[in-house]
N, C-alpha and C positions, 0 to 999 in steps of 0.2 A: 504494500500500500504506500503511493507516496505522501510523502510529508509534506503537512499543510502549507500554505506560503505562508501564511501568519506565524507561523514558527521556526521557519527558515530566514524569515524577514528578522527575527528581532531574536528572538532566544530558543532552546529545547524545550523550557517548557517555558509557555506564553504568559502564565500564571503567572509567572516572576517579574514582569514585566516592568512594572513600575520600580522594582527594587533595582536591576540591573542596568535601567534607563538612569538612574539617580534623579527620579522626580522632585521635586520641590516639598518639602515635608508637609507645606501647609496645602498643596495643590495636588500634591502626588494620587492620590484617590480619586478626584477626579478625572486628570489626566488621563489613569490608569482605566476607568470606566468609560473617557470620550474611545480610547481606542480599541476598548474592545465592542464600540458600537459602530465603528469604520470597519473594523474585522468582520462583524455580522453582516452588512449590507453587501459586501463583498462578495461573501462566502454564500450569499444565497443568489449574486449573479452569478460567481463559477460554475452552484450545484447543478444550476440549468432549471431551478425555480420557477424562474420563470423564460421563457422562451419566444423569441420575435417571428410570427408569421407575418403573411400573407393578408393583408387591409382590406378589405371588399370598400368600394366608393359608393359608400352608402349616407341616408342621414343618419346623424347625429338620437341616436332614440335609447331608451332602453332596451330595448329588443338588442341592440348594435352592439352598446354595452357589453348584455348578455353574453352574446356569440364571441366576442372579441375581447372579454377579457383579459385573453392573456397579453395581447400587443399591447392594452393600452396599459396595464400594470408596468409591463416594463416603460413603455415610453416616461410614464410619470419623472421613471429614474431615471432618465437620459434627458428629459424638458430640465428638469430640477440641476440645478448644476450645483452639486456636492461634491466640494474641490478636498477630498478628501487628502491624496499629496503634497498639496498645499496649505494645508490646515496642521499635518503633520511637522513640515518645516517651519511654521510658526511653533508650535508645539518643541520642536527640537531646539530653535532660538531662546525661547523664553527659560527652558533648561538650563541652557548652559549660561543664560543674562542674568536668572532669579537673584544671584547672591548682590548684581551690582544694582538692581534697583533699589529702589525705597521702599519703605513698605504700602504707601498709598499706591504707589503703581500696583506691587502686585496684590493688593488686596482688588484692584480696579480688574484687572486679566482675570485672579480669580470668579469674579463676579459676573461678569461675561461669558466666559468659557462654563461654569456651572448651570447657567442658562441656556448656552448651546449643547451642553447634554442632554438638560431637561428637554427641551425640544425633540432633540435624536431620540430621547428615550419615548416621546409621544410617538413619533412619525414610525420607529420599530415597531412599536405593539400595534395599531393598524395597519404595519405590512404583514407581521404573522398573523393578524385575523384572517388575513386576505389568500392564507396558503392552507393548507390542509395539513395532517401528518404527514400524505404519502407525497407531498410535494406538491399538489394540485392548486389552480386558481379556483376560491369561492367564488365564482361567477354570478350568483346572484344576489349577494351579499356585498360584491362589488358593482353590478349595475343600479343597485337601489341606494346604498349608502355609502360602500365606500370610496368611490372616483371622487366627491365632493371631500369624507373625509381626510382621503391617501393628498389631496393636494392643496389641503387647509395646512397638515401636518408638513408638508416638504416646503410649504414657502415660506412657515414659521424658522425653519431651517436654511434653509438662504437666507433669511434675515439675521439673524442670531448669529452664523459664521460671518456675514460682514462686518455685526460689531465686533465679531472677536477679532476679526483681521483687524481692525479699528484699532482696536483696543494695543495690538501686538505694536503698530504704528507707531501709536503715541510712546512706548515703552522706549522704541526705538529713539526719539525725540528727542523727549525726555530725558534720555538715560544717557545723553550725551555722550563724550571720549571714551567711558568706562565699559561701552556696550558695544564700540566700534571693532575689537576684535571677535565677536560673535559674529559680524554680519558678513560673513563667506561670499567668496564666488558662487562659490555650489548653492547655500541657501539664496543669495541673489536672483540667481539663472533662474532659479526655480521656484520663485515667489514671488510674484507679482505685488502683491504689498506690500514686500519686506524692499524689492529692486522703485518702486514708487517712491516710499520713505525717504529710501538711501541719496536717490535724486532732490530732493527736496533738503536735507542736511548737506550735501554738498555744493548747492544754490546757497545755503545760509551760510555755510565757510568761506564761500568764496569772496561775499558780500564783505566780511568780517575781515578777510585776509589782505583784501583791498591791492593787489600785486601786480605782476605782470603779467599773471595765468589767470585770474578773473576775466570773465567774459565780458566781452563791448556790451554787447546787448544791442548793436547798432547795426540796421537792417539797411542796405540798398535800396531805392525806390523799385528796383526788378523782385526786390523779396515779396512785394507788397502786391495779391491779386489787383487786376485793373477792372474787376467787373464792374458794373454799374452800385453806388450804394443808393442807401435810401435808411431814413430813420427808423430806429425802433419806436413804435407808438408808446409816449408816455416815458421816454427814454432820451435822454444824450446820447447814448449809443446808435452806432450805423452799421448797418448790415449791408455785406459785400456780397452782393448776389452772384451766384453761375452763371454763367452765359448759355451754359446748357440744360438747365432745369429752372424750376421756379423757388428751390431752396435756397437760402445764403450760405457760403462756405467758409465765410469767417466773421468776428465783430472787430468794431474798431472803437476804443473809446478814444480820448481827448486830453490833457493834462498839460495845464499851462503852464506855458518856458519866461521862468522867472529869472533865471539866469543862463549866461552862457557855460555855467558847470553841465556834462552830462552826469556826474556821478549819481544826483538822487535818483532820476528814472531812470537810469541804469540799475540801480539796487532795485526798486520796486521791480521792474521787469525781470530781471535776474530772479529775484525769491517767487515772484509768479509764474517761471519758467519751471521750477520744480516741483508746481501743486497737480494735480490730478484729476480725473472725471470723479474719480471715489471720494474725491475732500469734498465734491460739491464745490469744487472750481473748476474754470478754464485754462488751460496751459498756456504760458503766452511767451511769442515767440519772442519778439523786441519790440522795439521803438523806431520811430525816424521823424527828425526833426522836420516841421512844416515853418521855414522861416517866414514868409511872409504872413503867417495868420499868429504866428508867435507862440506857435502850441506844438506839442508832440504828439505823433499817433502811436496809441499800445496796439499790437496786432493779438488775437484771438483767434487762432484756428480754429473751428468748430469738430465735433467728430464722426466721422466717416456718415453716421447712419443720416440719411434726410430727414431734417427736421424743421419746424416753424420754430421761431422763438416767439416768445412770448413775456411779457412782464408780469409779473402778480399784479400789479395796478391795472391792468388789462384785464385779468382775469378777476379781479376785484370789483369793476366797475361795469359788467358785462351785464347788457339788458337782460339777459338770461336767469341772472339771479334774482329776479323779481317771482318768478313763480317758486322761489326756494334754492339752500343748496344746491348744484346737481354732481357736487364734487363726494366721492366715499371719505367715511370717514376715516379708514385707512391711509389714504393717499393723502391726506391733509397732515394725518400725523407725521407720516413722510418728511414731508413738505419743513414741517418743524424742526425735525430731528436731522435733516439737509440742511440747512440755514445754520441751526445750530452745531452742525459740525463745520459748516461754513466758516464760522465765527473760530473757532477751536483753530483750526490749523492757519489763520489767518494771523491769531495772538501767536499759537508756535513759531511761525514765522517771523516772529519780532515784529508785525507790523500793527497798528492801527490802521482799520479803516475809516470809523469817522464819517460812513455817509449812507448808515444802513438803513434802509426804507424799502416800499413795494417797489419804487419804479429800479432800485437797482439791485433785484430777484429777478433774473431772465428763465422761462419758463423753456424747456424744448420740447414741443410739441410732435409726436409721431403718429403715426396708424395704429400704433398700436396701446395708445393711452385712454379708450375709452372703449370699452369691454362688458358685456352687459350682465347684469348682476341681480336685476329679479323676473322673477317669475313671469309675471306681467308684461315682459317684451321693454319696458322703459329700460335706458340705457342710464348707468349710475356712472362718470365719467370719471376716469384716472389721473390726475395731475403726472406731467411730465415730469423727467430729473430737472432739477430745481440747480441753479448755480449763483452764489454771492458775483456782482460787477459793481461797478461804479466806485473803481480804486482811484479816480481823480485827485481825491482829495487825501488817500490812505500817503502817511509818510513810516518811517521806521520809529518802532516803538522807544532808541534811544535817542532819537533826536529832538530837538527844543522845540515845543509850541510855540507856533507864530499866534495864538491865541485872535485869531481874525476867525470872524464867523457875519451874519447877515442876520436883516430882520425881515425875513419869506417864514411866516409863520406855519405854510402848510413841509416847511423843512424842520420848523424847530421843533414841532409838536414831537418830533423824533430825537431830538435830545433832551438830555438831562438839563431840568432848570439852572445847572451849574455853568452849561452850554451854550446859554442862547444869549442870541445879542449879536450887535456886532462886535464888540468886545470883552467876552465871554470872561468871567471871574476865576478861572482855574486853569490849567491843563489837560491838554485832553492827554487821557490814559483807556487800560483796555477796559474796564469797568462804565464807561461812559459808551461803547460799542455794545457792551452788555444789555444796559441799560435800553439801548433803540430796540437791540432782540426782542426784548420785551414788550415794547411798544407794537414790533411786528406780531409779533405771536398771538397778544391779542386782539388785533386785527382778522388773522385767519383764525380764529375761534368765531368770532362776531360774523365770520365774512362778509362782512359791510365793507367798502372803502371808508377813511376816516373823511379823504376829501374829494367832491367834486370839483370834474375836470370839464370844460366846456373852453369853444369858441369865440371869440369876439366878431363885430365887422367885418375887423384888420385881420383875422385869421390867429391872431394870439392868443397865448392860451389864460382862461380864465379860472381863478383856483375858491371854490365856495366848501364851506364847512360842512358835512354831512348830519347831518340832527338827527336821524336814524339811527347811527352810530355813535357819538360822542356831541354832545352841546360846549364846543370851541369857548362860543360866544356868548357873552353875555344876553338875556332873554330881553333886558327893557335897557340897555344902551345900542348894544350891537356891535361890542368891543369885544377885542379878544380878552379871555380871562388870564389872569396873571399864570404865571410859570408851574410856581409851585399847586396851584390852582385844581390846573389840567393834571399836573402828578397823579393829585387826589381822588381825582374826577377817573382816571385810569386806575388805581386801585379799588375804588371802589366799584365801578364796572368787572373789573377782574373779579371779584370774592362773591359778586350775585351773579353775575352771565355765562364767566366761562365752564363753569363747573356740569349745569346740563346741556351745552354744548360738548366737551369732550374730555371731563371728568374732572376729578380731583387732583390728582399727577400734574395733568394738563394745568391747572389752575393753579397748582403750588409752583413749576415752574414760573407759571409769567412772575409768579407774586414775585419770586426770587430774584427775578430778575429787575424785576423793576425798583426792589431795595435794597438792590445792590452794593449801594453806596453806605448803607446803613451800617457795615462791617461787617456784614456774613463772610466776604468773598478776601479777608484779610489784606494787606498791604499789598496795590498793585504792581508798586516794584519788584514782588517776590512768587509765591506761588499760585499767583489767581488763579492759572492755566488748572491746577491740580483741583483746585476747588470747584471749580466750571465743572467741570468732569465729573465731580462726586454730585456736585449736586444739581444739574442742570441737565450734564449730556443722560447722565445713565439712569434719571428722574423720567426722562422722556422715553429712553430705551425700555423701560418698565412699564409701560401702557399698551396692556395688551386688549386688544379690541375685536 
């Protein structure tokens, strides 16, 4: 009889597994259980459990189900993308890093990763219901319940491994020089998360190192598509359309040239050249100077797949949401917990953005973002991947505030009363980025816009308060209400609205965020980043819906 691959993979007997791996003392058990639930899934595609025939093109019925359960049992497993190799080498990383983190990190891994079992361990026991002793598919027990269940349970599980991948990121971050001899070629090659990361920490060394191997960041006008642009609606931003489709293939924002140094948009370009489609950013290529308008273009590649953009202020202010929602409430939490990572690897980055609102959330809209979800034939629509822009304004988190700011009240209602004005009584630090999150956040609870957007004559745009959603203004002047004011007026909204809109979690977050400044989030020169984390990102990570 030959020897299992699971035992030839790691040890004689498997059992030991966690002992001769040298797990983590306080992790090790679980470790030790995620991978004997990667070993199960496995070992019941080798036995030939299940088996890929032969698809009649038929509809979509019960009946279909029935007859074909066995094709579509396997597909689940091959739709579902369980990077199980790749989960391993995070696993194998985190091993050999555990002693150089801290312990809030790996209490953070821990937390994630015990959550990505719990899930494997749902999504297993409704694959064995779905098999008999002799190996067989329950076929009728999967045309009636389990196709809905087997794929409620696998995408809880695609979700859960990307926060773990997440999670291992951060570790990586984080863990600065002391972690850098763990991160291999071989683990590199072969982990897409771990080789993401590693791009992004050597975008911030370079920035840091300031030398002669730092990148220009400085693009030729031939770098730059010549397609036709055209504005994003509700946006600064310009989209560089195809010439041969009707999709854009890259954005373009804008950043004004206040000196003839390139080093600062240099550095911003540089640290945005190392973020990701998985940070819930855009990768950006460089810059090039527009002298006559006195501004610099950032270029934005978009990614491969066609797609619309879209701004959350578009999708906020759409006549469509007058008969209700039509967004899941899944895809909204999304949408949250995107942004919110948005924010995360933006502060890791060393940077402040400084200019977080609807209109600069660029939505990417596909074919494949709204999918239909009851019974009834009505379509319950999927919010696209969600991406942080509007870095115009973001500088490097060690550089001086020019403490210059404007009085466009439908801009300030997104900063912290510390923030507004034209000349703002503080510093801006990442706690005051914090603080906008929050403002956004409960906006997509309410899903109201906070403000409308209309026309003039002249074709300029006109910016009016929304009284559906938040009372700006005062009711018998018609002045905007003081700073601290509207705080209030958002706190208190928060603690009665957001809670039967989408739960408590959801409601404790914004609350968090919005008093922020009140010292939960400790001194922003030090570890806000870890505190975000504990109590915002994985606050949200926890809403299960």
């Amino acid at each position: 009889m030959a020897t299992p691959w699971f035992k030839s993979a790691f040890s004689d007997d498997y059992t030991s597994i966690a002992k001769q791996q040298g797990w983590c003392p306080t992790c090790g058990d679980v470790w030790y259980k995620f991978h004997l639930r990667l070993l199960k899934i496995k070992s019941m595609q080798m036995q030939g459990k299940v088996k890929l025939g032969q698809v009649a093109h038929v509809k979509w019925t019960i009946k279909y189900a029935y007859h074909h359960a066995k094709e579509l049992y396997k597909d689940h497993l091959e739709v579902h993308d369980i990077q199980s190799g790749q989960l391993v080498i995070c696993l194998e990383f985190v091993r050999d890093a555990t002693s150089s983190l801290t312990q809030d990190l790996n209490a953070h891994l821990h937390k994630t990763l015990s959550r990505l079992v719990r899930s494997l361990e749902a999504a297993l026991t409704t694959l064995d219901r779905g098999v008999d002793k002799e190996g067989n598919i329950r076929r009728l027990w999967y045309a009636t319940l389990g196709r809905s269940a087997l794929k409620r349970d696998l995408d809880e599980v695609e979700e859960d491994q990307v926060l773990f991948q997440r999670a291992v990121q951060l570790a990586a971050l984080y863990g600065g020089p002391r972690v850098a001899p763990y991160l291999t070629e071989d683990r590199l090659s072969g982990n897409n998360a771990l080789a993401r990361v590693q791009r992004l920490r050597q975008a911030i060394q370079s920035r840091l190192d300031n030398d002669a191997k730092t990148p220009k960041m400085l693009l030729d006008r031939r770098d730059v598509p010549d397609g036709k642009r055209r504005r994003l609606p509700y946006s600064e931003v310009q989209l560089v359309m195809s010439g041969v489709s009707e999709f854009p293939i890259a954005l373009v924002e804008y950043r004004s040239q206040e000196t003839a140094d390139t080093r600062k948009i240099r550095d911003i370009a540089l640290i945005l050249s190392g973020t990701d489609v998985s940070m819930a950013m855009i990768r950006c290529r460089g810059f090039i100077p527009v002298p006559d308008a006195n501004r610099y273009e950032l270029l934005f590649p978009l990614p491969p797949t066609p797609a619309r953009p879209r701004t959350l202020r578009e999708l906020l202010l759409s006549p469509e949401n007058s008969a209700g929602v039509r967004f899941s409430l899944n895809s909204r939490i999304k949408l949250a917990r995107r942004l919110a990572t948005a924010v995360l690897f933006t502060h890791t980055a060393k940077l402040v953005h400084k200019n977080i609102r609807p209109e600069n959330i660029i939505i990417l809209e596909t074919d494949s973002t709204s999918a239909p979800d009851r019974s009834d034939g009505e379509r319950a629509l999927e919010i696209g991947d969600s991406f942080l822009m509007g870095f115009d304004f973001a500088r490097k988190e060690d550089e001086a505030s020019a403490r210059v700011g404007d009085n466009e009240w439908y801009r300030n209602i997104y900063r912290h009363p510390q923030r507004q004005g034209v000349h703002p009584e503080v510093d801006f630090n990442m706690l005051h980025d914090i603080y906008s999150l929050g403002v956004v956040l409960l906006e997509i609870a309410l899903w109201r816009s906070f403000i409308l957007v209309e026309k003039d004559t002249y074709g300029s745009l006109k910016y009016a308060g929304n009284r559906e959603a938040c009372r700006f203004f005062d009711k018998k002047t018609g002045k905007l209400k003081d700073p601290y004011e509207i705080w209030e007026l958002f706190i208190r909204r928060s603690e009665t609205v957001v809670a039967p809109a989408l739960g408590y979690k959801y409601r404790d977050t914004v609350l968090m965020c919005l008093r922020c400044l009140d010292g939960g989030f400790g001194d922003p020169a030090e570890l806000v980043g870890l505190a975000y984390i504990e109590r915002v990102l994985l606050t949200l990570d926890e809403i299960a819906v």
